[in-house]
VOGU-3710 file (C-alpha; in Angstrom, 3 decimals, decimal comma):
1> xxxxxxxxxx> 0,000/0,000/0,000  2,787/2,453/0,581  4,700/1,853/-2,773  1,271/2,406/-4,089  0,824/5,661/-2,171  4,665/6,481/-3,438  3,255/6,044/-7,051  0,281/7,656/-6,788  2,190/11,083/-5,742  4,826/10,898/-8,096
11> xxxxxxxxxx> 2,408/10,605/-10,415  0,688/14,134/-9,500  3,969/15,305/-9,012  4,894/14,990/-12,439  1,488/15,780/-13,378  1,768/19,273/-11,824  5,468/19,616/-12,907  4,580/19,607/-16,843  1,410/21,830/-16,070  3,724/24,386/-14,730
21> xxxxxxxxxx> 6,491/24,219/-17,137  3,635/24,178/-20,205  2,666/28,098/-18,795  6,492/28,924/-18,129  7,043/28,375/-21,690  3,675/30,140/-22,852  4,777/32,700/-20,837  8,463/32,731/-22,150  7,536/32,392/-25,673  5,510/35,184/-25,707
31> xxxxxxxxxx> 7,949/37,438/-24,208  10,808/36,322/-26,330  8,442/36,792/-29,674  7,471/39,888/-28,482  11,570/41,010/-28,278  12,312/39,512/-31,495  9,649/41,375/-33,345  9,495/44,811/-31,667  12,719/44,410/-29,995  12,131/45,142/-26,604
41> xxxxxxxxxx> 10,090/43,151/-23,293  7,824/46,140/-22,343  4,289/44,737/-22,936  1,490/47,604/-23,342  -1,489/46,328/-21,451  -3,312/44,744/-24,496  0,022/42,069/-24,629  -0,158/41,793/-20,948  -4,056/40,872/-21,334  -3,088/38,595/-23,883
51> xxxxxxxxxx> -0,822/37,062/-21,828  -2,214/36,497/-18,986  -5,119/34,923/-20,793  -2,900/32,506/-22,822  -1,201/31,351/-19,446  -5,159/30,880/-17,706  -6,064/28,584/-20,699  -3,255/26,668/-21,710  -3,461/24,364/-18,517  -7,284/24,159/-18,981
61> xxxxxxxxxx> -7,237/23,436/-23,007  -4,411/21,125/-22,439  -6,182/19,218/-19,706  -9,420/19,091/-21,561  -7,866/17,265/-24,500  -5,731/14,820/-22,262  -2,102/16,669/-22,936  -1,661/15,303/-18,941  -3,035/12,046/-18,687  -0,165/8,537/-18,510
71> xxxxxxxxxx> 1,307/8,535/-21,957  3,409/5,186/-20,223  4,214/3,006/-22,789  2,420/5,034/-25,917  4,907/6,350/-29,029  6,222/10,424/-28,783  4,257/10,484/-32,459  1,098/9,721/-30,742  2,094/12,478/-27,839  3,069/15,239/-30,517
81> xxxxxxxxxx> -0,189/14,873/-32,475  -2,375/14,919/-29,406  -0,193/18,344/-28,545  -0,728/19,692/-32,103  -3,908/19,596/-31,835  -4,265/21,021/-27,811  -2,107/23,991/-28,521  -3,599/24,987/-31,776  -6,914/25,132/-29,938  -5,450/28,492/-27,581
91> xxxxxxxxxx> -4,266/30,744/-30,114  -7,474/29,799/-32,006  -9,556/30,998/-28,541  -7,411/33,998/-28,221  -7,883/34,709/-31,938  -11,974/33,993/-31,563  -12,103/36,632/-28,727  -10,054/38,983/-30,298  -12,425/39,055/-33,447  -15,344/39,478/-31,280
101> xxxxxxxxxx> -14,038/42,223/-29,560  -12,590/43,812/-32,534  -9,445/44,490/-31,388  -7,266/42,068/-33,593  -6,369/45,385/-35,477  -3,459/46,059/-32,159  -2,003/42,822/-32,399  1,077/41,955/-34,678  0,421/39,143/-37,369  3,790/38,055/-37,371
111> xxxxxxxxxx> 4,308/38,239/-33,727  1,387/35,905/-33,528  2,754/33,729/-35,435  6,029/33,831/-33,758  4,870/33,176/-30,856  2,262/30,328/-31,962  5,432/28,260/-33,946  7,991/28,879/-31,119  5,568/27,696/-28,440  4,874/24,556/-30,026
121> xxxxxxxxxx> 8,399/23,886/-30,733  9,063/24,333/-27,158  6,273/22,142/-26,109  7,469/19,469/-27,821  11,124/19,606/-27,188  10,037/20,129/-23,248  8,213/16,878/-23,768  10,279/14,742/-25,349  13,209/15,534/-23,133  10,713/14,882/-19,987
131> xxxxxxxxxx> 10,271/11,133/-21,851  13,903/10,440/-22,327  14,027/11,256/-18,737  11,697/9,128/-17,340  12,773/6,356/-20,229  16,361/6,207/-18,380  14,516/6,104/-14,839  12,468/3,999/-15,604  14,822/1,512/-16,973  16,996/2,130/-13,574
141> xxxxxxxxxx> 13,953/0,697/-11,862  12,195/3,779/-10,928  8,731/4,409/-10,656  7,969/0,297/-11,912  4,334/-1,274/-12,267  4,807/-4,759/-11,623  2,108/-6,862/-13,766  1,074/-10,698/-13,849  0,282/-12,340/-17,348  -2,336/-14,592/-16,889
151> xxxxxxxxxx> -1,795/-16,761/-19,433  1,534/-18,298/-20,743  0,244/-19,292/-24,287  1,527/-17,514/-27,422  -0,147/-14,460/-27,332  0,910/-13,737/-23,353  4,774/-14,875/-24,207  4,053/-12,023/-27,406  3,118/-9,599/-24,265  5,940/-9,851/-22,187
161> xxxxxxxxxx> 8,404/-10,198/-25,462  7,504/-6,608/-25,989  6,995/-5,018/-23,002  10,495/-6,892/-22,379  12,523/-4,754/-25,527  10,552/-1,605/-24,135  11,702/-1,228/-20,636  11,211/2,289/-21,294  7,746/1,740/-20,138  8,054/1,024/-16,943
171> xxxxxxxxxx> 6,177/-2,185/-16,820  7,734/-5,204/-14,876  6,210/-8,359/-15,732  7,124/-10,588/-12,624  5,023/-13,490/-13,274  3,192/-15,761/-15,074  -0,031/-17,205/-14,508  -1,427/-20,146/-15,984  -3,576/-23,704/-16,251  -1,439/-25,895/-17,468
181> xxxxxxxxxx> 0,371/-28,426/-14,973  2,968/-28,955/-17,334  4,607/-25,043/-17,146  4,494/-24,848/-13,121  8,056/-23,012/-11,971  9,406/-23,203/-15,496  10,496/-20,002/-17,200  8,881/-18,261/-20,031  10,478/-15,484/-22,175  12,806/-15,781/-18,864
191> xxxxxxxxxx> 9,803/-15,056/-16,308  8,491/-17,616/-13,644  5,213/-19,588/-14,752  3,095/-19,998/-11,923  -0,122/-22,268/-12,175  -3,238/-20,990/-10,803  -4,400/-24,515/-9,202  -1,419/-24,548/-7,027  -0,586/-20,524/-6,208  -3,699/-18,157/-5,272
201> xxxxxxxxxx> -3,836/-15,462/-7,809  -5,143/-13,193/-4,906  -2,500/-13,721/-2,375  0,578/-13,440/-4,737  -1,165/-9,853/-5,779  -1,019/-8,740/-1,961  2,470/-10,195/-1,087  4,325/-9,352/-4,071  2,563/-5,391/-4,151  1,346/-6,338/-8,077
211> xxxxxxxxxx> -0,236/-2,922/-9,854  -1,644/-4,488/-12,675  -3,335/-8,006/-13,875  -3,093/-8,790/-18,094  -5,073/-11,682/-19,417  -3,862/-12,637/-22,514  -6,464/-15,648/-23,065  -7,944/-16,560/-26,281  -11,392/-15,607/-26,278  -13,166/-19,311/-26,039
221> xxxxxxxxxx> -11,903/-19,139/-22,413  -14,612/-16,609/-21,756  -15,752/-18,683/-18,692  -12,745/-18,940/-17,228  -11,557/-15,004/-17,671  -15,298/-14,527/-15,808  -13,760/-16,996/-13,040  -10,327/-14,922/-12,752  -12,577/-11,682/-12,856  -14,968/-12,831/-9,775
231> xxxxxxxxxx> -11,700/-13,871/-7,859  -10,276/-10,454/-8,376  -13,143/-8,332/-7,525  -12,478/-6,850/-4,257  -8,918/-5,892/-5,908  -8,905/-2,310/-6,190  -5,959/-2,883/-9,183  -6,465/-2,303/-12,787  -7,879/-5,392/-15,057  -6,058/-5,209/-18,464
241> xxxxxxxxxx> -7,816/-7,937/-21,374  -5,062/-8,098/-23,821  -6,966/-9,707/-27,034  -6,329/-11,299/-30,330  -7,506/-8,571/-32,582  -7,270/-10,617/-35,828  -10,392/-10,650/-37,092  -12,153/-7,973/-35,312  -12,909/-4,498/-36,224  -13,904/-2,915/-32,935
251> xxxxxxxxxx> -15,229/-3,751/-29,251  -18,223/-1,805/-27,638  -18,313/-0,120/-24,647  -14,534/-1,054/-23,373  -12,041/1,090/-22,296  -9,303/0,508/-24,945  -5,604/1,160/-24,257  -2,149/0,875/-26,116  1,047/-0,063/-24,487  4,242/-0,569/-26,303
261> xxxxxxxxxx> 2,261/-1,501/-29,437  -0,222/-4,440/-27,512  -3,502/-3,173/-27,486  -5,789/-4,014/-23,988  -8,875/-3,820/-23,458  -9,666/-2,129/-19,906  -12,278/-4,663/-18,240  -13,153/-1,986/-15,654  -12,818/1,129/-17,391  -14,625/4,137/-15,269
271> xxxxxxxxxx> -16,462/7,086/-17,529  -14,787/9,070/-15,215  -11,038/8,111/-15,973  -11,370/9,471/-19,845  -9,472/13,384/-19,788  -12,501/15,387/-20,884  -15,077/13,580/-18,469  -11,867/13,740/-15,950  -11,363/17,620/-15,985  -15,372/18,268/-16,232
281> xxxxxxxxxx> -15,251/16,556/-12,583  -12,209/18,481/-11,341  -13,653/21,555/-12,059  -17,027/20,687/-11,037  -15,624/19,223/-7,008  -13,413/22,182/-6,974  -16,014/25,208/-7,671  -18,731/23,860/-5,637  -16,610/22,730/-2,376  -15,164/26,677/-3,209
291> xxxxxxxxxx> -18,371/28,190/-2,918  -20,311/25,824/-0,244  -17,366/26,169/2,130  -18,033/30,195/1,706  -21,605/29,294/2,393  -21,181/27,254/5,428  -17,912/29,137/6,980  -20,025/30,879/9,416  -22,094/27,491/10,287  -19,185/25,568/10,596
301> xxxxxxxxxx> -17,558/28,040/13,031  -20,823/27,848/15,037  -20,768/24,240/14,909  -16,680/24,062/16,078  -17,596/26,521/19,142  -20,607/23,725/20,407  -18,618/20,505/20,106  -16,170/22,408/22,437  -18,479/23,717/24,341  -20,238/20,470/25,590
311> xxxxxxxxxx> -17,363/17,873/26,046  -13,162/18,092/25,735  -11,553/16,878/22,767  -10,991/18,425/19,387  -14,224/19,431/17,544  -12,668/17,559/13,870  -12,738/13,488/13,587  -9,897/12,312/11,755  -9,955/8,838/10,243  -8,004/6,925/7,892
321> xxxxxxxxxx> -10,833/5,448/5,014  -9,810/3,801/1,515  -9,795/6,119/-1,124  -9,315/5,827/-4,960  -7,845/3,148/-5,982  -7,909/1,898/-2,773  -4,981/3,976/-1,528  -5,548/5,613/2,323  -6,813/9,085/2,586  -7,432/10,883/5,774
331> xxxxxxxxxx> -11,437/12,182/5,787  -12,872/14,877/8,372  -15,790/15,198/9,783  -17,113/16,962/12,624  -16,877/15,060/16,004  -20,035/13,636/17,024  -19,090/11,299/20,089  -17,662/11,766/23,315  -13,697/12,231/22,736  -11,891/9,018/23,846
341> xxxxxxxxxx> -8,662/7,302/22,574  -8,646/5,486/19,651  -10,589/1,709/19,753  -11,681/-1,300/17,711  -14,396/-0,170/14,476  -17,753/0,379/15,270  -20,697/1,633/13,436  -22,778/3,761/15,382  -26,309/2,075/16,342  -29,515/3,762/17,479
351> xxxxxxxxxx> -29,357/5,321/21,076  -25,622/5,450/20,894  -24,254/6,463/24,575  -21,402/7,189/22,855  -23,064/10,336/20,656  -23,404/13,464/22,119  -26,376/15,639/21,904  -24,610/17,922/19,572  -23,461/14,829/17,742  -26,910/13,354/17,570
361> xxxxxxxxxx> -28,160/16,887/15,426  -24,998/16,919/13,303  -25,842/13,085/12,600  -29,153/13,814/11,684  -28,763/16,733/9,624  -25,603/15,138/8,330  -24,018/18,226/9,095  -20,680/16,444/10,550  -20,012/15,401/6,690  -19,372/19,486/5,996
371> xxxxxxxxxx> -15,376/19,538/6,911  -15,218/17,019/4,274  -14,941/19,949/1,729  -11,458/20,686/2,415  -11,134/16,883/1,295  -12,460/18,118/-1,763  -10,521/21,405/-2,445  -7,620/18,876/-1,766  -8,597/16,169/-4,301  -9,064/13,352/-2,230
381> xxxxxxxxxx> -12,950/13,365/-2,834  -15,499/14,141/-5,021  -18,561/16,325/-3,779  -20,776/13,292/-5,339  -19,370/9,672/-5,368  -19,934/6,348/-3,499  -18,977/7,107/0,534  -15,855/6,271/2,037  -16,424/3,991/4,239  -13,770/2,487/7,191
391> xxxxxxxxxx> -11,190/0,345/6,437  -12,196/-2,566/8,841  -15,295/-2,235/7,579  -14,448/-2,840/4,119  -12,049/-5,504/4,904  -15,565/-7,472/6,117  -17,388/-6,284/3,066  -15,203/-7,252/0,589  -15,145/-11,333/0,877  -19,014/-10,823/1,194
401> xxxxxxxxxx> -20,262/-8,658/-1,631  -19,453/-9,453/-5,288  -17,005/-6,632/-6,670  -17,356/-4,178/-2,930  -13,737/-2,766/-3,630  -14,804/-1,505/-7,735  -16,274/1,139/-5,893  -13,010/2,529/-5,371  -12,238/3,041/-8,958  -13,398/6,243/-8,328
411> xxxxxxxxxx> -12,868/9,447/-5,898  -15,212/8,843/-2,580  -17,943/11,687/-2,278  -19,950/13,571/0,167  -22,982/12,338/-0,964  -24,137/9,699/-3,809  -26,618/7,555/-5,170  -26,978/5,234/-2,548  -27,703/8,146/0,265  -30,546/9,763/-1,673
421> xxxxxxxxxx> -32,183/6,483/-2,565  -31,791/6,260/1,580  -29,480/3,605/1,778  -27,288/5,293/4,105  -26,706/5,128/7,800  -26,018/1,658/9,830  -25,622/-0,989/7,523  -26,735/-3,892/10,240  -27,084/-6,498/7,551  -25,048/-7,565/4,044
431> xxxxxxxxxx> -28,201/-6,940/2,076  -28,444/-3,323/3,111  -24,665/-2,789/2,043  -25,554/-4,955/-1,162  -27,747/-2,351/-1,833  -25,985/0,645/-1,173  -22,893/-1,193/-3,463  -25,308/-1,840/-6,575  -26,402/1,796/-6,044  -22,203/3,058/-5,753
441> xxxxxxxxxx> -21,809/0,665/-8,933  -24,955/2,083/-11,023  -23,111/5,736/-10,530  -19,855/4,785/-11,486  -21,149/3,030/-14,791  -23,591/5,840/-15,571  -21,810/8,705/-14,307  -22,304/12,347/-16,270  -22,498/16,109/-15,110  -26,616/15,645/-15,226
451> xxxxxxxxxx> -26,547/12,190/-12,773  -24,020/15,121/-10,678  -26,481/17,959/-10,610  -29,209/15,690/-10,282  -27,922/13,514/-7,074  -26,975/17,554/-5,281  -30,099/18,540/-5,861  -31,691/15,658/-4,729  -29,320/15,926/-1,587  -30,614/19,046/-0,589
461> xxxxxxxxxx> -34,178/17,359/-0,179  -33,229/14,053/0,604  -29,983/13,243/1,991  -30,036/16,175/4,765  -32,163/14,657/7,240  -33,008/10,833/7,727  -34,009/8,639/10,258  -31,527/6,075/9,128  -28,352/8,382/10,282  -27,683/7,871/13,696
//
C-alpha cells in the first residue's frame, strides 16, 4: 500500500510539474516573440491581457484534450499529435475573442505567429526531453508497475516479449499465470510460470505489491476469464484484457488502451477516468466545495464553538478510510461522540451512549459530513461519489459482496446515489450494504455532469435529514 501511495504522488507530481512548465514556456515564448519582433520586453497592457489569458487557458485546453493524462508506454508520435492539436486550440480561442471584440487590429500578425510556432516547438522539445528522462529512470527501476500475465500461451509470451525490448515503459512483468500443470516453476520469455491450481492469484497480488493483472487468453476461455474476474473483484488494481484482434474491427463499450504496441482492453474502465469527463469533474468538485465552504464558513464556526463547548476533545474526527484506488486518505468530519482514545471499528447504532447531543443533530442533519470539503478542495474526494467507508469495515465487506472494492475506482464523495435512494446510515445487515454497493456501482457506470447535478439537488431534499443516520 505504501509503494502504491509512493506512485500515486509521483504521479501528481509529475502531473503538476509539466502543467507548470507548459505556462512557463507560454509565458516565455511570448515574451521572447514579443523582443524579437518589436525588440524590446515592455508589454502595453493589451500584450499583458493577452498574456495572462494565454497562461489561464493553456493548462485548462491542455487538460481538456488529455495533454496530462499517462502517456506510459504510448509512441512520442502519438504524444506530438495529441499536442498539435491542444495547442492549436489556444491561439485559435485567443484569436476567436479577439475578433469578437474587434481588437485584432493592435495585435502583430507576425508576432502571432512567432509566438504560436515557437511555443509549439518548445512544447514538444520540453516533452520529449521529460520522456527520455523518465525512459532512463524507468529503466533504472524507478517508478515500476509490476504486472502478472495470466496466461503463458503464445499471445501472453508475445506480451511480455515486448513489453520486455521496451523497458522504457516502466512495466515489470514478474510473473506468469497459468492452467497448465505442465509449465508450473518453469520459465517463459525468462519469467516464472506460476499455475493458478497450485498458487492463489489473490494472495501473490497482496504479497508481491502487483499494480496491474493482463489476461492474454484466447477468447473461447470466456468462462474462465469470468472466473479470474470474480476472484479479483475486491482488488482495487487495474484489469487489463489483452486480445487477439485478428479478425475484429472494434469492441463496444470497453475502455481501450495501447502499451508498447499491444492493445488491452480495460475490463473496468470508469467514464470518469477518460481526460474530458476527468477535468469536467475536477472543475465541477473544486467550484462547488469553493463556494459551499463560503456558504457554510459561518455554520461551521458555530458548529466548532458547540462541540467544544459540551465535552473536551478536538471538535474535527480524523480517520483513515480507503480512497481511490484503494490507496488511504485521511477524511474529516465533525466530532459527534464523546472524545476518547482510539478503539476497535464500530458503526454507530440507534441510542448510541457514545453520541453526544450535539453529535446526535450533526448526525441527523448530516451536518458532521461538511469539513469534508477541504477533502475536496484537496482532491481526495469528489462532492458526489460512493462514501468512504472504514477500512475494517471494508475488509468485512469485501469477501461478502461481489465486486465491494470496484467502488473505489473512483474518488469517494460527500454524498451519492446510494444516500438519496436512503441507503445510508447503519448498515446492520449484508443486504443493506448490497444495496448501497449496486447503487455506488450504477453511478460509477452511468456517471455524467446531469446524474451530478441531479444527485446535489436531490441531496438538498433528501440526503439532509433521515431517520436512518444515527
Amino acid at each position: 500500500m505504501i509503494n502504491q501511495e509512493v506512485r500515486s504522488s509521483h504521479s501528481s507530481l509529475l502531473t503538476l510539474v509539466v502543467q507548470l512548465a507548459d505556462v512557463v514556456l507560454v509565458g516565455l515564448c511570448f515574451l521572447v516573440s514579443h523582443f524579437l519582433y518589436f525588440g524590446h520586453f515592455n508589454l502595453d497592457i493589451n500584450y499583458q491581457n493577452a498574456l495572462i489569458l494565454a497562461v489561464l487557458i493553456t493548462p485548462l485546453i491542455l487538460s481538456w484534450t488529455g495533454c496530462y493524462l499517462s502517456w506510459r508506454g504510448k509512441s512520442f508520435l502519438s504524444q506530438v499529435k495529441v499536442l498539435f492539436f491542444s495547442w492549436s486550440m489556444v491561439p485559435g480561442v485567443l484569436l476567436i475573442l479577439s475578433v469578437l471584440l474587434k481588437t485584432t487590429i493592435i495585435y502583430s500578425r507576425i508576432w502571432f505567429g512567432v509566438w504560436v510556432l515557437l511555443t509549439l516547438v518548445s512544447l514538444i522539445v520540453f516533452r520529449r526531453v521529460m520522456m527520455l528522462f523518465l525512459r532512463a529512470m524507468r529503466k533504472r527501476g524507478w517508478n515500476q508497475k509490476k504486472v502478472v500475465i495470466y496466461g503463458a500461451g503464445d499471445l501472453g509470451r508475445f506480451v511480455a516479449k515486448r513489453i520486455n525490448d521496451a523497458d522504457w515503459t516502466g512495466y515489470d512483468i514478474v510473473a506468469f499465470f497459468d492452467d497448465k500443470v505442465e509449465l508450473d516453476r518453469k520459465l517463459v520469455e525468462g519469467i516464472p510460470v506460476l499455475v493458478g491450481s497450485k498458487t492463489n492469484l489473490g494472495e501473490y497480488i497482496v504479497e508481491h505489491n502487483i499494480h496491474e493483472v493482463w489476461f492474454a487468453l484466447p477468447l473461447r476461455e470466456e468462462k474462465r476469464l469470468q472466473e479470474l474476474l470474480f476472484e479479483l473483484r475486491n482488488f482495487a488494481i487495474a484489469l487489463r484484457y489483452i486480445p487477439d484482434l485478428n479478425g475484429f474491427k472494434f469492441f463496444l463499450n470497453h475502455g481501450i488502451t495501447e502499451i508498447a504496441g499491444v492493445t488491452g482492453v480495460e475490463l473496468n474502465h470508469s467514464p470518469m477516468a477518460d481526460g474530458l469527463n476527468c477535468l469536467i469533474k475536477a472543475v465541477e468538485d473544486r467550484l462547488l466545495a469553493f463556494v459551499f465552504l463560503l456558504i457554510f464558513s459561518p455554520l461551521m464556526l458555530l458548529i466548532t464553538v458547540a462541540i467544544r463547548l459540551e465535552s473536551k476533545g478536538p471538535a474535527l474526527f480524523k480517520q483513515v478510510r480507503d480512497g481511490w484506488d484503494g490507496l488511504p486518505i485521511r477524511v474529516y468530519k465533525f466530532r459527534t461522540m464523546a472524545h476518547a482514545p482510539a478503539s476497535e471499528f464500530k458503526q454507530a447504532t440507534k441510542n448510541d451512549a457514545r453520541v453526544t447531543r450535539v453529535g446526535a443533530f450533526l448526525r441527523k442533519t448530516s451536518l458532521d459530513e461538511l469539513p469534508q470539503l477541504y477533502n475536496v478542495l484537496q482532491g481526495r474526494m469528489s462532492i458526489v461519489g460512493p462514501r468512504p467507508h472504514p477500512v475494517m469495515l471494508n475488509d468485512i465487506c469485501k469477501g461478502e459482496i461481489d465486486c465491494y472494492m470496484q467502488r473505489h475506482r473512483v474518488k469517494p464523495g460527500m454524498t451519492g446515489w446510494a444516500q438519496v435512494n436512503g441507503w445510508r446510515g447503519e448498515t446492520d445487515t449484508m443486504d443493506k450494504m448490497q444495496k448501497r454497493v449496486d447503487h455506488d456501482l450504477y453511478y460509477i457506470r452511468n456517471w455524467s455532469l446531469w446524474f451530478d447535478i441531479k444527485i446535489i439537488f436531490l441531496t438538498l431534499f433528501r440526503g439532509f435529514v433521515n431517520d436512518k443516520a444515527y
